[in-house]
Steps between C-alpha positions, in 0.01 A plus 500: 500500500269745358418561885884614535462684203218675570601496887838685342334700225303634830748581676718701255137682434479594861877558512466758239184624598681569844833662325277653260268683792798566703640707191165671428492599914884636414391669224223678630725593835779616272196669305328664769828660638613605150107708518575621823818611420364635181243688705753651720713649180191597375402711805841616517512596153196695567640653798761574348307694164295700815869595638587608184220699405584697837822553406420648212236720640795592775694555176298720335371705799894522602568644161181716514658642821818537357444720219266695736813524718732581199241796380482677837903440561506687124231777635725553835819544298360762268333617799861566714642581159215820439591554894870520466411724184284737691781441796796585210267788385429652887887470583566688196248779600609526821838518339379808333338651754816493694722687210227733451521541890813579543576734220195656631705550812798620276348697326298684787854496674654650235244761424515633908816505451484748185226745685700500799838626345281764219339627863887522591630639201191781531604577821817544396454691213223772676821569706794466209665772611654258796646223321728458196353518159662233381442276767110590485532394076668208619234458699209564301670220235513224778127609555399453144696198466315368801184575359553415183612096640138534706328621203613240268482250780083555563538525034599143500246385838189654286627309215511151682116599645350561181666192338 
């Protein structure tokens, strides 16, 4: 009996040494995956820090390029708006220029005008004799009137020069 003991004691030994090894192999399988997987997240996870750290250098040179951007955009609009001030300013001389231009011509009109009719009324009045007094007073007062328009006329153009 102590044969059937031991024979039995033996064979739950082996029985758990078998069970017992068969766990260990398990474990260290289920272990060896678990440091594999481990070692994959880890890589991953550094991967992952590398991608970031690009990211943020995209980041920051995208932001470096954007306020460069958002100064020179600023420097073109004051740019156009000096431009469309000089443009504004130019307009408005040429403006000018073209008042002053034409009552140049006005006033150069008028003033031919005025010589032209005092040559008349001259001529008329070295030979007064021929035409109505009246009509020759009459005359000579249309003639100063005309002057006197051309006169104040080429007044008011030296006035707007010397402004």
């Amino acid at each position: 009996m102590a044969i059937v003991l031991l024979s039995a004691l033996l064979l739950a030994a082996l029985a758990l040494a078998a069970y017992l090894l068969t766990t260990t192999r398990s474990w260290q399988d289920r272990s060896a995956e678990w440091e594999s997987v481990s070692r994959g997240l880890g890589e991953q996870v550094a991967q992952l820090g590398a991608d970031l750290d690009g990211a943020n250098a995209e980041l920051e040179s995208a932001r470096s390029q954007l306020t460069t951007a958002q100064d020179r955009i600023t420097a073109l609009a004051n740019e156009k708006a000096q431009l469309g001030d000089e443009n504004v300013a130019s307009q408005q001389y040429l403006d000018y220029q073209a008042r002053i231009s034409e009552a140049a011509g006005t006033v150069a009109a008028a003033l031919g005008q005025c010589t032209t009719a005092q040559d008349e009324l001259i001529g008329y009045l070295n030979n007064r004799d021929a035409y109505n007094p009246d009509d020759l007073a009459r005359f000579a007062t249309q003639v100063d009137d005309l002057c006197k328009v051309a006169t104040d006329a080429n007044t008011e153009l030296q006035q707007e020069l010397a402004q």
